[in-house]
N, C-alpha and C positions, 0 to 999 in steps of 0.2 A: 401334581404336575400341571394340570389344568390352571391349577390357581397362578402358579408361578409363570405361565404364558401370559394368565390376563393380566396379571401386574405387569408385567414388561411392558405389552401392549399401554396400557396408561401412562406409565412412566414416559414412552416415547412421543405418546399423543401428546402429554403437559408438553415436554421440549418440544414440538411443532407449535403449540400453542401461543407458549411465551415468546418463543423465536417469531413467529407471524407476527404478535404484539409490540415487538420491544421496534423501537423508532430507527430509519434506515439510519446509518452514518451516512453522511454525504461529503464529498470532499470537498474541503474548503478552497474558491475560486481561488485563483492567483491577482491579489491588488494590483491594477496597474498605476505606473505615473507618467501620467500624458506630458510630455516635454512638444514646446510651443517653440515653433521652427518658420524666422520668417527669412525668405532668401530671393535673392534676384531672379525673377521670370525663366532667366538663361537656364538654369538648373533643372526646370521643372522635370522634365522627363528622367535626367536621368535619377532624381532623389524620388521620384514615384517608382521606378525598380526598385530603391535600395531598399525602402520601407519594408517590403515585407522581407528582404533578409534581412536585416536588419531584426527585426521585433521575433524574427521564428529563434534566433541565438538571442535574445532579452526579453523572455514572456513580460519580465515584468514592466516593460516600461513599454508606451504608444508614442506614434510619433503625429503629430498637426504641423502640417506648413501652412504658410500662408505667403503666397508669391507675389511679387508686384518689383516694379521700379526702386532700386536699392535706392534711391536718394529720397523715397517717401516712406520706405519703411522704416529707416533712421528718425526718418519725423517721428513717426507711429510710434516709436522706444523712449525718444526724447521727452515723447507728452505721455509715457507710464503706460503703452501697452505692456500686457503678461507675456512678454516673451523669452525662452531662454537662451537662442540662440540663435544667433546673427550669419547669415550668409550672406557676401556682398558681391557685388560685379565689381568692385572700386575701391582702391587704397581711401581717398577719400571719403567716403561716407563711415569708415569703420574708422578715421581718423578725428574725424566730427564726433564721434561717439566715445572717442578715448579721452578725448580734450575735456571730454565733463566729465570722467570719471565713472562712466558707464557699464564699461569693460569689465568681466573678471580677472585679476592678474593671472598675468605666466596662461591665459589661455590663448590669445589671439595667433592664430598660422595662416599661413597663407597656404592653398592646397589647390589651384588650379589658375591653368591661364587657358586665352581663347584669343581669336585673329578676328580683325573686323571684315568683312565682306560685301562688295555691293550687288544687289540679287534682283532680279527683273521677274516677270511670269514664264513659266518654262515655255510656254507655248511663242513667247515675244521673237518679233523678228528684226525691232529696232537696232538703231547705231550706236545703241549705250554698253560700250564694251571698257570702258574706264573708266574709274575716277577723274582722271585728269579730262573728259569728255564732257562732265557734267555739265560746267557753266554753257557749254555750246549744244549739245544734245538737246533734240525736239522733245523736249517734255513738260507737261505743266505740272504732274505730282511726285515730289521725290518723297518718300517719307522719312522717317527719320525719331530716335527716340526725342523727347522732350528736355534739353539740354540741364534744367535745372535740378530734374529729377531721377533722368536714366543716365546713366553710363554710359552706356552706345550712341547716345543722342551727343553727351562731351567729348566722346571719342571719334566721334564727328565730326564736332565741331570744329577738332582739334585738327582735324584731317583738311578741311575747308579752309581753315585759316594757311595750313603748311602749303598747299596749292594756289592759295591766292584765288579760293574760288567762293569763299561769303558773300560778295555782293552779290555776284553773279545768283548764286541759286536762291537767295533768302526769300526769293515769291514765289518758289518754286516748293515749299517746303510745309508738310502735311506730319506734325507732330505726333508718337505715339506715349501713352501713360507708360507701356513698358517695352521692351524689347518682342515680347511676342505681339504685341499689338499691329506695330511698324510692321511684322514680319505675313500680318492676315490682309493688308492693307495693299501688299504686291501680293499674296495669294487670289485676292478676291479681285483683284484688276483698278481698285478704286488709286493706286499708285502704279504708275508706268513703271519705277524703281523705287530701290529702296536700302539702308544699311542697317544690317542685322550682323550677328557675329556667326563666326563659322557652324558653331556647335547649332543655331536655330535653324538656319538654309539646311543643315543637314538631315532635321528630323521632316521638312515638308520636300514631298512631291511635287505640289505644285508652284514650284520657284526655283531657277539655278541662276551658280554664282558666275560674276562672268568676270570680277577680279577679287583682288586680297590685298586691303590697304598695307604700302611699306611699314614696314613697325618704327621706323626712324617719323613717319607723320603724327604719332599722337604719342601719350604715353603709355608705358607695358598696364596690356590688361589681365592684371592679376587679381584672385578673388582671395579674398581673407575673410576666415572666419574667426567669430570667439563668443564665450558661453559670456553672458551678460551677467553685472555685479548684481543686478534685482533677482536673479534667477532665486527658485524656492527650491527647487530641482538640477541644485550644480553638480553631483556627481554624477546623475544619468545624464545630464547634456554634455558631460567630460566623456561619457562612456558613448556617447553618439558621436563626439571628436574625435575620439581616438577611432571609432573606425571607419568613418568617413575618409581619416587620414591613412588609413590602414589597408595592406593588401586590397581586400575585397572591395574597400570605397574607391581606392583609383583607378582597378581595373574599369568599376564602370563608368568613374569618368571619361576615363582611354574610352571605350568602346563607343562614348556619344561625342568625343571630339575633344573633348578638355587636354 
């Protein structure tokens, strides 16, 4: 009886033994595929929410933006940045990029529009309550995006020519590289005014709108996207289109102004 205890006893020591020995299994990580997301300044906020819904329903793929003035991130794709996916402020620049054959087919939609706005410091107590005001309003900084490279800056422009007010402000005018730039430029007081689009005046405090250019002065500002032909990664940047475009991407466009 004795004996048959201390065998057991051994037999269950070796199994602890070999079980302590033998090598953990580990679960093998989840690969991810980083899709490279460049898109107009305008977006920035709300595509920084969307990110982590976003990737918590798609462990496997990351997402990288890279924000700025959609008419130099067009440049950036033209001279062979890695990018998969084009967000624009502007029919234009994504029409620039179709024309050489850039585009991946049957991808490009359009998924958001936005109103221009002219926005002062909250605290201001000037007479700049129009556009149609500007050429005569006491100001020496209007800001304004960079015409050749931001959207809001030709939507501007476009707005300045329908008023008959280009001569009038063109000394008056403090260029920004993007749309938030323009928009830190009346936050920080270094511009007495400024035009930004709805959706920017609404993420700061410190600046309100005191109008909303007619839509008949420039043309519709619509944003289109589309997964790039260089893309390495076209089905996950299809699968970031589709929900961008999808229920949970518009609500939060809706919620920041889109």
């Amino acid at each position: 009886m004795h004996k048959k205890i201390i065998s057991l006893i051994m037999v269950v020591a070796l199994i602890i033994m070999v079980t302590a020995c033998s090598p953990q299994q580990k679960a093998e990580p989840v690969k991810k595929t980083e899709i490279m997301i460049s898109a107009a300044a305008s977006l920035k906020d709300a595509l920084t929410e969307l990110k982590p819904k976003f990737e918590q329903g798609h462990p496997d793929i990351t997402l990288t933006y890279s924000f700025g003035g959609s008419g130099k991130l067009a440049q950036q794709i033209e001279q062979g940045a890695p990018v998969d996916v084009f967000l624009s402020a502007s029919k234009k620049d994504m029409d620039k990029l179709n024309d050489k054959k850039l585009l991946a087919a049957q991808t490009r939609t359009d998924f958001a529009r936005n109103e221009l706005v002219l926005i002062v410091p909250e605290g201001s107590t000037g007479a700049i309550d129009s556009f149609e005001k500007l050429g005569t309003a006491p100001l020496t900084h209007l800001a304004v995006g960079e015409p050749q490279s931001v959207p809001a800056g030709r939507y501007s422009q476009e707005v300045f020519n329908a008023l008959g007010l280009s001569a009038k402000v063109k000394n008056k005018l403090v260029f920004g590289s993007d749309v938030r730039q323009v928009l830190s430029y009346v936050e920080s007081g270094s511009a007495e005014a400024g035009i930004v689009y709805a959706t920017d005046a609404r993420v700061s405090k410190k600046v309100k709108v005191v109008a909303t250019a007619n839509p008949k002065w420039h043309k519709p500002i619509v944003y289109p996207a589309a997964v790039l032909a260089g893309s390495s990664h076209a089905e996950q940047a299809k699968e970031f289109l589709a929900y961008l475009t999808g229920p949970e991407g518009k609500a939060t466009l809706k919620t920041y102004g889109f």
